[in-house]
Residue frames relative to the residue before (quaternion, step in Angstrom):
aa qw qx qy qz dx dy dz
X 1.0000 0.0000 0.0000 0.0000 0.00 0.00 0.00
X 0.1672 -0.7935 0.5504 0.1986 3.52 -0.91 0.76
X 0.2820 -0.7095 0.6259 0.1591 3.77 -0.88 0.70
X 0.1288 -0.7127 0.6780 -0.1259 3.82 -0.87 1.41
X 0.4820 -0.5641 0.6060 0.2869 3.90 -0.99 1.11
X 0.5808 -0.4611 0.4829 0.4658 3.62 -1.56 -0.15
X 0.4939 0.6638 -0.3384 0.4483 3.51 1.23 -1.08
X 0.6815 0.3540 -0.2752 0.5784 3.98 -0.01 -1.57
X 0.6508 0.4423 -0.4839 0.3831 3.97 -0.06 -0.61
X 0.6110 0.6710 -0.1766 0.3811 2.98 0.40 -1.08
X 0.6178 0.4332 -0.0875 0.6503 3.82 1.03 -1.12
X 0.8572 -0.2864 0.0282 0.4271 3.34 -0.06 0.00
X 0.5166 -0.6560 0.5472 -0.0580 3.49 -0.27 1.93
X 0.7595 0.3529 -0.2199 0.5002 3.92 -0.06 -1.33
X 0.5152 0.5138 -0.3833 0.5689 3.87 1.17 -0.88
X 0.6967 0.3211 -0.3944 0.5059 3.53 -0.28 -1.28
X 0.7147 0.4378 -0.4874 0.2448 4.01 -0.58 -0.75
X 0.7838 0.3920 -0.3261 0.3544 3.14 0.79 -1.15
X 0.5786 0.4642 -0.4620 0.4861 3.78 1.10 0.00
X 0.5394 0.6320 -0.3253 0.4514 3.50 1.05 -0.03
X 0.4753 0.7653 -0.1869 0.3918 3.42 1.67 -0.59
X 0.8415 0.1605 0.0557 0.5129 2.90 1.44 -2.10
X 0.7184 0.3570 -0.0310 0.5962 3.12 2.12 -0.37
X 0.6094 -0.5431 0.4881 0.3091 3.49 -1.43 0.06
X 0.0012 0.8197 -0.5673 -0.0796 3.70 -0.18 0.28
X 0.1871 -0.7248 0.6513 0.1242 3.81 -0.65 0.57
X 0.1582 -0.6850 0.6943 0.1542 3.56 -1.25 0.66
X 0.1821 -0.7886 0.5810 0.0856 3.71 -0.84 0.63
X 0.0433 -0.7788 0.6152 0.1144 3.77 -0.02 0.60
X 0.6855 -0.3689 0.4679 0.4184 3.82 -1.60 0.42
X 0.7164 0.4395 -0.3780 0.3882 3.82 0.16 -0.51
X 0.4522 -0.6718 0.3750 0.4512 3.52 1.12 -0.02
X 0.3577 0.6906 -0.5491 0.3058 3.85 1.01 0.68
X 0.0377 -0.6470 0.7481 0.1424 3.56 -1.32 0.52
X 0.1390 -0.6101 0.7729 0.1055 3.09 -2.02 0.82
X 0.3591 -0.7342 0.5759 0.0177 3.32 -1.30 0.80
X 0.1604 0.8300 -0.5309 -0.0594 3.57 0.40 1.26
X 0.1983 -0.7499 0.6251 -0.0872 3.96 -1.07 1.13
X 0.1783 -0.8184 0.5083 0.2002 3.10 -0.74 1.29
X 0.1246 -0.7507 0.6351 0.1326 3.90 -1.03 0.33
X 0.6180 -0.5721 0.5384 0.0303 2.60 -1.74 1.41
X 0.4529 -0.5844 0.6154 0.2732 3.71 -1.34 1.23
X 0.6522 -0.5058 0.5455 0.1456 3.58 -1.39 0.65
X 0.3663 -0.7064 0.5903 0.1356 3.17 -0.63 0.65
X 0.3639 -0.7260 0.5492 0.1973 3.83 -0.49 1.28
X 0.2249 -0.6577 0.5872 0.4148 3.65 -0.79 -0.19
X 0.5606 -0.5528 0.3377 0.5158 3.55 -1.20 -0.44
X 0.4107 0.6709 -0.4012 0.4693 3.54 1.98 -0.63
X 0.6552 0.4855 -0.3910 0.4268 3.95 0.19 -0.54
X 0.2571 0.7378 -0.6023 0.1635 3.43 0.12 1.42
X 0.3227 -0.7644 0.3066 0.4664 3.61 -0.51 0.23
X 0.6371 -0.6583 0.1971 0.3490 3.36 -1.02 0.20
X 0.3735 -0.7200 0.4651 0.3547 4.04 -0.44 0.29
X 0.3292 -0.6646 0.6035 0.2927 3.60 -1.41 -0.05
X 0.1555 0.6598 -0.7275 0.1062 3.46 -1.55 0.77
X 0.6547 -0.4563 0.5538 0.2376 2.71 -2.26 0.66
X 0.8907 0.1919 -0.4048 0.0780 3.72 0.19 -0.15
X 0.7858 -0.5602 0.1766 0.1935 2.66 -1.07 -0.05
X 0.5485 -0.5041 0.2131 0.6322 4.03 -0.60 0.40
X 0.6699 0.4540 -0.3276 0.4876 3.49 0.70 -1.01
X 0.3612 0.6014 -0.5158 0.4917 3.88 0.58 -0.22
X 0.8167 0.2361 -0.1739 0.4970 3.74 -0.52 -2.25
X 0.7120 0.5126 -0.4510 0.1640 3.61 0.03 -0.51
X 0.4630 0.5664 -0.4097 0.5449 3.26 1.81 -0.73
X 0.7321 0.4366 -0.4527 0.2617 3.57 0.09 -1.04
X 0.3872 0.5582 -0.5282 0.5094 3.92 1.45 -1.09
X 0.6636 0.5396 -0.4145 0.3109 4.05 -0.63 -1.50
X 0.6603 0.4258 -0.2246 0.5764 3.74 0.46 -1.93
X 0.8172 0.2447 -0.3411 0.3948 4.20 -0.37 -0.45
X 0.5649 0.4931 -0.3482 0.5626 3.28 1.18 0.01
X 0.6349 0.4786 -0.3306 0.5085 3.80 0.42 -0.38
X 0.4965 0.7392 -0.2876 0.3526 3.94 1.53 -0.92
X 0.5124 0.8454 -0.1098 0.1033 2.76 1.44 -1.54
């Protein structure tokens, strides 16, 4: 973990992110506050996460149709 005054944070921002990238970084200000800056990582989508669609039909509508393309067979 690196520890950075409010001052050093302050001065160079783009430094702090990218060590922030691979590490914790504490800021320490004179008032005895710590901030804790942590980078996080976008989620991974599945391919199953589609959104969903509207239609009129109906459960009994799709289930017949599963029955008919399955009967095709």
């Amino acid at each position: 973990m690196k520890v950075f005054t409010l001052v050093e944070a302050r001065n160079d921002f783009l430094k702090l992110f990218k060590i922030a990238q691979r590490e914790e970084v504490e800021i320490h200000r004179k008032d005895g506050v710590i901030f804790s800056l942590v980078s996080k990582r976008k989620k991974a989508k599945s391919p199953f996460d589609i959104p969903g669609i509207k239609t009129k039909a109906s459960t009994k509508d799709i289930l017949q149709a599963i029955r008919e393309s399955r009967a095709e067979q």
